[in-house]
MARTORDO-712383 format. One line per field, with one value per residue (C-alpha): residue number from 1; residue in three letters; chain; x, y, z. Coordinates in Angstrom, 3 decimals. Example, Ala and Ser with C-alpha at 12.3 -4.5 7.8 and 13.67 -1.06 7.14 Angstrom:
// residues 2
num [1	2]
residu [ALA	SER]
chaine [A	A]
east [12.300	13.670]
north [-4.500	-1.060]
up [7.800	7.140]
END
This chain:
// residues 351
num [1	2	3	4	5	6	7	8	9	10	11	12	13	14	15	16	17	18	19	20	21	22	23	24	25	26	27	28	29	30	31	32	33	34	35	36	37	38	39	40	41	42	43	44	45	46	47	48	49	50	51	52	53	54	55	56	57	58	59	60	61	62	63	64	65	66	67	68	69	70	71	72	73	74	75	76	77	78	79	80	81	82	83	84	85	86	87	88	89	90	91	92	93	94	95	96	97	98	99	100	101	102	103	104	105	106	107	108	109	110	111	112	113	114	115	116	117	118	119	120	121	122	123	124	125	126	127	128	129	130	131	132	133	134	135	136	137	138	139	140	141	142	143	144	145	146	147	148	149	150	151	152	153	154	155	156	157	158	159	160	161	162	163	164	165	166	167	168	169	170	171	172	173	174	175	176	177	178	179	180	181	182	183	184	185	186	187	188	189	190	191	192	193	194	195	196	197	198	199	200	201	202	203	204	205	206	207	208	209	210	211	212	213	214	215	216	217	218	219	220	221	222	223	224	225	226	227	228	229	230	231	232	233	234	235	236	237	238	239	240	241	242	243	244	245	246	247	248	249	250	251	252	253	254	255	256	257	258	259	260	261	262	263	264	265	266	267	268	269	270	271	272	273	274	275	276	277	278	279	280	281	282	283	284	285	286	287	288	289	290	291	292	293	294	295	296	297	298	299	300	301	302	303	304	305	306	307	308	309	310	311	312	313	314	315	316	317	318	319	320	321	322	323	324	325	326	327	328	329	330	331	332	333	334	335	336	337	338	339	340	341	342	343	344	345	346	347	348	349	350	351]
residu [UNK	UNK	UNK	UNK	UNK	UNK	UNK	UNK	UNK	UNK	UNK	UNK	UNK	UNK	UNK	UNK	UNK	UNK	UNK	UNK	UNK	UNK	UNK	UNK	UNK	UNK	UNK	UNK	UNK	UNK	UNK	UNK	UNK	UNK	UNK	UNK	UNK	UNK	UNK	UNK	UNK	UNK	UNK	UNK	UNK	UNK	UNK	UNK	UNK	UNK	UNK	UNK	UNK	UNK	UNK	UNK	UNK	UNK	UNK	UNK	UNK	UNK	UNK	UNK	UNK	UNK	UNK	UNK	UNK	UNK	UNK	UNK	UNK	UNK	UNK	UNK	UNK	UNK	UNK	UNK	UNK	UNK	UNK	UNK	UNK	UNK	UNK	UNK	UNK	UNK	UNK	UNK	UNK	UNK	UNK	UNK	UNK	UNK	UNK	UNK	UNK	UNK	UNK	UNK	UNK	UNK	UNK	UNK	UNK	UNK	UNK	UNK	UNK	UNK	UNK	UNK	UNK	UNK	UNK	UNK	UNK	UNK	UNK	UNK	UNK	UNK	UNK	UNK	UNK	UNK	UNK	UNK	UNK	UNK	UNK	UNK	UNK	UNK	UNK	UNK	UNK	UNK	UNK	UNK	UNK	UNK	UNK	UNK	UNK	UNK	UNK	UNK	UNK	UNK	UNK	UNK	UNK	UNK	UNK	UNK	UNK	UNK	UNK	UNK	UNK	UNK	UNK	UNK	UNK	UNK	UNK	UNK	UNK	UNK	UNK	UNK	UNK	UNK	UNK	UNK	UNK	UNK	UNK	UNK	UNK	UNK	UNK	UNK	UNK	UNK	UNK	UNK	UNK	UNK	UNK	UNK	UNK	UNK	UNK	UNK	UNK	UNK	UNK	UNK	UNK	UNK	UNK	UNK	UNK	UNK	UNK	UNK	UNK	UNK	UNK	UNK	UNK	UNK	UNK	UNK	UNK	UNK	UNK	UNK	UNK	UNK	UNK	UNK	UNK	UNK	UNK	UNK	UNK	UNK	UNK	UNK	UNK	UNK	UNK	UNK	UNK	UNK	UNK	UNK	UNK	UNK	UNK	UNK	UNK	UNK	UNK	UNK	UNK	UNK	UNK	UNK	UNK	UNK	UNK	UNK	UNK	UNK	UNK	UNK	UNK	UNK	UNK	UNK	UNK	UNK	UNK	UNK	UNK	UNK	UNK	UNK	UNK	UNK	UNK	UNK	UNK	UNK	UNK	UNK	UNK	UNK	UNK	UNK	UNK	UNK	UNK	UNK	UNK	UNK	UNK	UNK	UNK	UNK	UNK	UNK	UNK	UNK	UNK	UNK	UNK	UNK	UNK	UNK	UNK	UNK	UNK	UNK	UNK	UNK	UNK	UNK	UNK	UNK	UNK	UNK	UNK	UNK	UNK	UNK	UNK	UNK	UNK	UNK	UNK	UNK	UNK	UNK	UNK	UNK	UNK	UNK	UNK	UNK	UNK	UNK	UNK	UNK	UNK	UNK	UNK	UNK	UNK	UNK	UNK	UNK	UNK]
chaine [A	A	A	A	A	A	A	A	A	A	A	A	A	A	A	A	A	A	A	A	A	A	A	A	A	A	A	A	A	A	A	A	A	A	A	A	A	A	A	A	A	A	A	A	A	A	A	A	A	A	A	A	A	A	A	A	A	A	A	A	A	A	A	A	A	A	A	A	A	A	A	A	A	A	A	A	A	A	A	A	A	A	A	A	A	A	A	A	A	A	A	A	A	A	A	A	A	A	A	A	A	A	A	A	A	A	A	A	A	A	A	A	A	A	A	A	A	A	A	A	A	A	A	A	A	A	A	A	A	A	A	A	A	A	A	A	A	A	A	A	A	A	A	A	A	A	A	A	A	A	A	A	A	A	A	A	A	A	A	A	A	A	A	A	A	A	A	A	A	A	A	A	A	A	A	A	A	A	A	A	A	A	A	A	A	A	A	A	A	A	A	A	A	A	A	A	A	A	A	A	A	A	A	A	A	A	A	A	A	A	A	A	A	A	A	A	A	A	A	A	A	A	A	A	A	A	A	A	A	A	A	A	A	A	A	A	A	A	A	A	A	A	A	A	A	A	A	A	A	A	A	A	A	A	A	A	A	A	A	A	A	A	A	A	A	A	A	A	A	A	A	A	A	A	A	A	A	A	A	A	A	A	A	A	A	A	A	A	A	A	A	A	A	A	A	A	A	A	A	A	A	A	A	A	A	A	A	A	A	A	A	A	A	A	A	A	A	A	A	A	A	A	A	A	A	A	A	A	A	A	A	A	A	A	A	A	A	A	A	A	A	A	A	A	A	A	A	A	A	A	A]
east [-10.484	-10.982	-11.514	-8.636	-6.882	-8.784	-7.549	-4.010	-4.116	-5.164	-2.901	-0.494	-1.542	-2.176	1.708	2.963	1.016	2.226	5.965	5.276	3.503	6.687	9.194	7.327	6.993	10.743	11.671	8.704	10.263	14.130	13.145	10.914	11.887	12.449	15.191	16.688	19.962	22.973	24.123	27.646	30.354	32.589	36.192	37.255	41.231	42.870	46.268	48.787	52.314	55.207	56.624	55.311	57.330	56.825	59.487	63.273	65.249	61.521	59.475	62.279	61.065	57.501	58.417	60.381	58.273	54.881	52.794	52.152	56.211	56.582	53.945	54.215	55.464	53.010	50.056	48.187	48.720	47.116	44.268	43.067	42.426	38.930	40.875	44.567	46.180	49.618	51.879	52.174	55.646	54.901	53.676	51.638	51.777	53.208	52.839	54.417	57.969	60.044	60.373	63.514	64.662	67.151	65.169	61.782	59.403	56.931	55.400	53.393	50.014	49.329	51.646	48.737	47.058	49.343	48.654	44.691	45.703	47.545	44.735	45.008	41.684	43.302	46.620	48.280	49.417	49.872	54.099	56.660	56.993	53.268	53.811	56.970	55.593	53.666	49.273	49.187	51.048	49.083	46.060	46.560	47.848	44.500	42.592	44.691	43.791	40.062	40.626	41.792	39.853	41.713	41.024	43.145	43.521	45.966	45.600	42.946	42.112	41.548	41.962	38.570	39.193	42.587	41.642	39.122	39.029	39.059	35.948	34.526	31.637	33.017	30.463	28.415	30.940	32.865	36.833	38.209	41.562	43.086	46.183	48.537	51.957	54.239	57.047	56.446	59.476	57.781	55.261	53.410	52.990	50.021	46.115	44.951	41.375	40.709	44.257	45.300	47.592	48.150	46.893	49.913	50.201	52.951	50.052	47.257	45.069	43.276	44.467	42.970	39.106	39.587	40.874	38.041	35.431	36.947	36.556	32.980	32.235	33.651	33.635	37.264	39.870	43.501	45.311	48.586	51.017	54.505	56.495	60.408	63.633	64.934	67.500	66.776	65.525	63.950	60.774	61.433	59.337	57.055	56.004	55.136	53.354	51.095	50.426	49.045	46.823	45.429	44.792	43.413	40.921	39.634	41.916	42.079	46.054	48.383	50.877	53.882	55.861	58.922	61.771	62.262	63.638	61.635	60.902	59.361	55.834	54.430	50.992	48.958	45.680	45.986	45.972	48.934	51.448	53.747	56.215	57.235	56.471	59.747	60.073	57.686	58.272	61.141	64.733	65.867	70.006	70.881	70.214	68.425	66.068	65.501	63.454	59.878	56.980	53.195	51.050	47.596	45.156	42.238	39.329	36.997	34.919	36.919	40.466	42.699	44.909	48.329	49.918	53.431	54.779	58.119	59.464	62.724	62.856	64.945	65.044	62.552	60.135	59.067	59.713	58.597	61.533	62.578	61.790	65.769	65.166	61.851	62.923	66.115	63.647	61.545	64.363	65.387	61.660	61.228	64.563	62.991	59.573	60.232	56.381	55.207	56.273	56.496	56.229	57.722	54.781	54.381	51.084	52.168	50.813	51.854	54.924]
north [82.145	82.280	86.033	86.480	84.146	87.057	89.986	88.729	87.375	91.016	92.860	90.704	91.416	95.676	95.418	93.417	96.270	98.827	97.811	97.528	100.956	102.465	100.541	101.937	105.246	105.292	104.078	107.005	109.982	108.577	108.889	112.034	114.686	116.841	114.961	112.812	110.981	112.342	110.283	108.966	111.750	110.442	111.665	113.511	113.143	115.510	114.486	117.115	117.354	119.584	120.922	118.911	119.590	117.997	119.598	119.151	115.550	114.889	115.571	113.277	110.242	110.991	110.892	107.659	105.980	107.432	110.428	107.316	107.533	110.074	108.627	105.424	104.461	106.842	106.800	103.825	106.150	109.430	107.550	106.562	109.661	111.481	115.002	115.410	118.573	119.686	122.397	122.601	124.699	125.031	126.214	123.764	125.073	124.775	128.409	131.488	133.424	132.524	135.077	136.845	134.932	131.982	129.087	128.550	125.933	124.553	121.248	119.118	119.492	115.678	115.599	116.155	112.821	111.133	113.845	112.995	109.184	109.724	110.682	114.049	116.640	120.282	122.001	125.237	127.539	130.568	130.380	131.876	129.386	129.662	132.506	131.698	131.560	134.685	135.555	133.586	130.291	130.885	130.998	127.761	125.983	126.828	125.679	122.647	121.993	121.675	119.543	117.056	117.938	118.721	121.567	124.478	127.751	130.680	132.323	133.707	135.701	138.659	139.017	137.874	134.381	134.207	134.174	131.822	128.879	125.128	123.590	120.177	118.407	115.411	113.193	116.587	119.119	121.644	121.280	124.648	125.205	128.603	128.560	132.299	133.420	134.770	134.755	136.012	137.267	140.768	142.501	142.329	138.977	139.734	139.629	142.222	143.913	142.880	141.624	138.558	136.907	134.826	135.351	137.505	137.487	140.227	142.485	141.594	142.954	141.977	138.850	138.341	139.459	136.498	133.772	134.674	134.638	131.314	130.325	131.594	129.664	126.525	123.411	123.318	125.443	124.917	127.464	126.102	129.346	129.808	131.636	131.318	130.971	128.268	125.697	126.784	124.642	127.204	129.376	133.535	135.212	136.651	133.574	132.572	135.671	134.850	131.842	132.347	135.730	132.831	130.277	133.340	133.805	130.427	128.256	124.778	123.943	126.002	124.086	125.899	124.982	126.932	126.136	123.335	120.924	119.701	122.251	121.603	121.365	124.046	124.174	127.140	126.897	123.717	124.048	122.633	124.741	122.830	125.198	123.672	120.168	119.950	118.686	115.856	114.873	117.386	117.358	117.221	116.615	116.474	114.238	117.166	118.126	114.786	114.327	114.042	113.656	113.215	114.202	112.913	115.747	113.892	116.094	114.779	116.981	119.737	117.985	117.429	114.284	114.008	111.182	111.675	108.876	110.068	109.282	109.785	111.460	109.447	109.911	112.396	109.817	109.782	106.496	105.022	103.746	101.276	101.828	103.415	105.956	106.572	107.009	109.324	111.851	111.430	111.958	115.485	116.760	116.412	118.484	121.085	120.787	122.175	122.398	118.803	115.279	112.844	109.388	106.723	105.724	108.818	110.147	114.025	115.380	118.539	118.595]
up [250.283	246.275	247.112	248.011	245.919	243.003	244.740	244.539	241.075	239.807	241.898	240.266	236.676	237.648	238.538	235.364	233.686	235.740	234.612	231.172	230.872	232.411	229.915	226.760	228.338	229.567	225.343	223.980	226.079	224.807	221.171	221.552	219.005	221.807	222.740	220.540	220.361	217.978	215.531	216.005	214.971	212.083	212.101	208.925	207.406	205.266	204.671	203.479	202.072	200.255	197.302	194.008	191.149	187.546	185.636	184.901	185.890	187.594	184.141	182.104	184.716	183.824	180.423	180.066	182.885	182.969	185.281	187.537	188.465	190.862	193.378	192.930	196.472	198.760	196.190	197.962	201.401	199.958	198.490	202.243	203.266	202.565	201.291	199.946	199.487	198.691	197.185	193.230	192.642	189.066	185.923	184.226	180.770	176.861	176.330	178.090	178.480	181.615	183.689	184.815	187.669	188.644	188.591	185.969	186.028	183.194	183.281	180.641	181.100	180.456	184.262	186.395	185.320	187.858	190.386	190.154	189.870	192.986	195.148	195.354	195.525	195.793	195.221	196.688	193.583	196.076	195.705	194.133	191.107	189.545	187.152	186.174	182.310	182.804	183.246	180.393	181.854	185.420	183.401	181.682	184.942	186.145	182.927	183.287	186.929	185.750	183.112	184.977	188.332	190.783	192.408	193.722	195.693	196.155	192.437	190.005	187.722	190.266	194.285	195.157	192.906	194.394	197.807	197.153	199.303	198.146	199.935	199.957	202.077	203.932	205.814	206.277	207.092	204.890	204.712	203.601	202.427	201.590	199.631	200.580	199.548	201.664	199.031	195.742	193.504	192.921	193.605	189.878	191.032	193.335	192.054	192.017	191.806	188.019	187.760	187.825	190.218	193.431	196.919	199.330	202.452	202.477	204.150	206.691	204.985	202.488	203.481	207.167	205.913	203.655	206.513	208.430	205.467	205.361	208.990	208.951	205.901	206.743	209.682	209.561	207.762	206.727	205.888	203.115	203.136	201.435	204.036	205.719	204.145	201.843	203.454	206.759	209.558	212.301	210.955	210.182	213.481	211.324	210.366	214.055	214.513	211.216	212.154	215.377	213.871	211.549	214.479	216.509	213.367	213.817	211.939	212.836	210.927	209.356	206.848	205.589	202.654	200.454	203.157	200.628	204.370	207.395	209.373	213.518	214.544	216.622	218.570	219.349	221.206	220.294	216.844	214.439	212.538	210.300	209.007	206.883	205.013	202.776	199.400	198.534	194.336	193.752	192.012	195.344	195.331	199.302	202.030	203.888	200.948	200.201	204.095	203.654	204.954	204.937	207.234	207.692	210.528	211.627	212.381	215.335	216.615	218.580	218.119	215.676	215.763	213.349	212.517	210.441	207.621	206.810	203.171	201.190	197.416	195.579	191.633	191.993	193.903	197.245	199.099	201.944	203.983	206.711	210.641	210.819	208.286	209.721	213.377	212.215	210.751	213.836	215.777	213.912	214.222	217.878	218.127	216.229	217.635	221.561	221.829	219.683	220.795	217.798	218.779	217.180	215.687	214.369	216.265	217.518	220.371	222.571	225.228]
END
């Protein structure tokens, strides 16, 4: 009897061992190096918007209320986000001769304090507004950029610089934004080998070997191109060709800008292409060109959500605005969106 009362008890205590063995083996092989876990992906947003301007009935409100003025209402929005780009459509310079054409822009230097206050990293100066003082005022825009760190793409001192992307490391993967001009007032405009000048996409090439030097380069790349007509709501069809070359390159969004409206939202292999974002701090003078918008592309993993905050310039400030405005603008860009659905929340997804 206690014999078998001690052949129980240690079968007993062999199985209890048996089970633990198998737990701590089961936890080993799980955090073996051959097979270990991967960390938790963290989602990456770059918000983007239009036209910035810091000159004429815009530049008098920065200098009677301050280079905090002009994003005073959407600066606490673009701060949220881990990258924010947008479109500089001027000189920033005290030097230079204007150039022969219809409309010339030069702002004060001391301007893009509120820019960098505002929470922006990088600006496009790939349009047709940049070198309207001149190498010399392009040069000092430039200059100026650094000074107060914010960086840039779309012009340099040659082709190469020009083309050179805008990159930045968020939460271990490389943003890369290339800044391209589609209009450019002439052709002396365009950097060349040792000349300098902005990025133009007037030809595929050079342009394409740089979008996918880009790609290569890069986690995710934006490409922020000047392109279409001004006043216009509907994109030129060479712009819908070039934006799906760029997509078919490996770009992840394509945001166009000189339309100076809200133009639709377009998807291509499931990639974004806004054609155009509209005035954002402008002189704008109509209801149309005073639309708005920002537009915040989060980046997890292998898709790309959007979520839209529309705004209204007024006084040269963009504003954010009651649920009416809001849903009227909403409204207008699912009409010209036949492949994007904008909800009224704002979140865009494909039809």
């Amino acid at each position: 009897m206690n014999k078998n009362r001690l052949y129980l008890a240690s079968s007993i205590v062999v199985i209890l061992l048996l089970v633990i063995f198998i737990k701590e083996g089961s936890a080993a092989s799980s955090e073996s190096p051959g097979k270990s876990v991967s960390p938790k992906y963290k989602p990456i947003t770059v918000t983007v918007t239009g036209d910035i301007l810091l000159d004429k009935s815009v530049g008098e409100k920065i200098k009677k209320y301050g280079v905090d003025y002009p994003f005073k209402s959407v600066g606490p929005f673009l701060k949220k986000s881990d990258l924010t780009a947008g479109n500089l459509e001027t000189s920033v310079t005290v030097r230079g001769t204007a150039q022969s054409k219809q409309f010339t822009f030069r702002s004060k230097p001391g301007t893009l304090k509120g820019v960098y206050n505002a929470g922006f990293d990088m600006v496009s100066l790939a349009n047709n507004h940049t070198l309207d003082y001149g190498q010399i005022g392009l040069t000092d825009t430039m200059t100026n950029l650094k000074k107060y760190k914010i960086g840039y793409s779309g012009a340099g001192k040659n082709e190469k610089e020009a083309f050179q992307v805008y990159q930045k490391v968020i939460k271990g993967k490389k943003i890369a934004i290339l800044g391209i001009s589609r209009v450019l007032p002439e052709t002396s405009w365009i950097a060349g080998a040792s000349k300098p000048g902005l990025a133009s996409g007037y030809s595929t090439e050079p342009m394409m070997k740089y979008v996918k030097k880009a790609v290569k380069s890069s986690d995710y790349t934006i490409v922020m191109i000047h392109w279409n007509k001004e006043s216009t709501d509907y994109p030129e069809p060479y712009a819908r060709e070039m934006a799906k070359k760029f997509i078919d390159a490996g770009v992840d969004a394509v945001v166009g800008s000189h339309s100076h409206t809200l133009m639709g939202i377009d998807y291509y292999k499931n990639a974004p292409i806004f054609y155009s974002m509209g005035n954002f701090v402008f002189t704008s003078s109509s209801d149309k060109s005073s639309e708005t918008m920002m537009a915040t592309l989060t980046f997890d993993q292998n898709k790309v959500g959007i979520k839209l905050i529309p705004a209204k310039i007024i006084n040269g400030q963009p504003k954010l605005m009651n649920d009416a405005y809001n849903q009227k603008v909403i409204k207008k860009l699912n009409r010209l969106s036949p492949r994007a659905k904008i909800s009224k929340s704002g979140k865009v997804s494909k039809r």
